[in-house]
C-alpha positions, 0 to 999 in steps of 0.5 A: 143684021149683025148692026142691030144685035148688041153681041156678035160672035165669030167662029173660026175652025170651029171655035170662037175667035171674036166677039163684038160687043155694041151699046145700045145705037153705038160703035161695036168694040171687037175683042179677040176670045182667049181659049181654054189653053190660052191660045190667041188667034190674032186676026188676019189683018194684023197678022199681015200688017205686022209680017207675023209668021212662025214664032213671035215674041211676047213682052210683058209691058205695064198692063199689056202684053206686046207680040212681037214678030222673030227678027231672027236677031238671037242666038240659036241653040 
């Protein structure tokens, strides 16, 4: 059925956490949902894929932004 609508939403803790928007017969496109705090919840997959765990590391980029796994590769304190 979610194939047939042109908006899908998936609810995580309670929340909103993804949105797949589809053209009309087309592919659909997911989009992560930012909260009213900012708070990114990143899917599962990517999370494993890239060992993200803890803390991570954000980097401003030309017109993204990069979430980086904690290497542990900087200086405490």
């Amino acid at each position: 059925m979610s194939g047939r609508v042109r908006r899908a939403v998936r609810i995580r803790d309670g929340r909103a956490s993804t949105e797949t928007l589809r053209e009309r017969g087309g592919e659909g496109e997911e989009f992560t949902v930012l909260d009213r705090a900012g708070t990114l919840p990143l899917p599962r997959d990517c999370v494993e894929r890239y060992g993200l765990r803890g803390r991570v590391r954000l980097t401003g980029e030309a017109g993204h932004v990069g979430v980086w796994p904690d290497r542990g590769d900087h200086a405490d304190g």
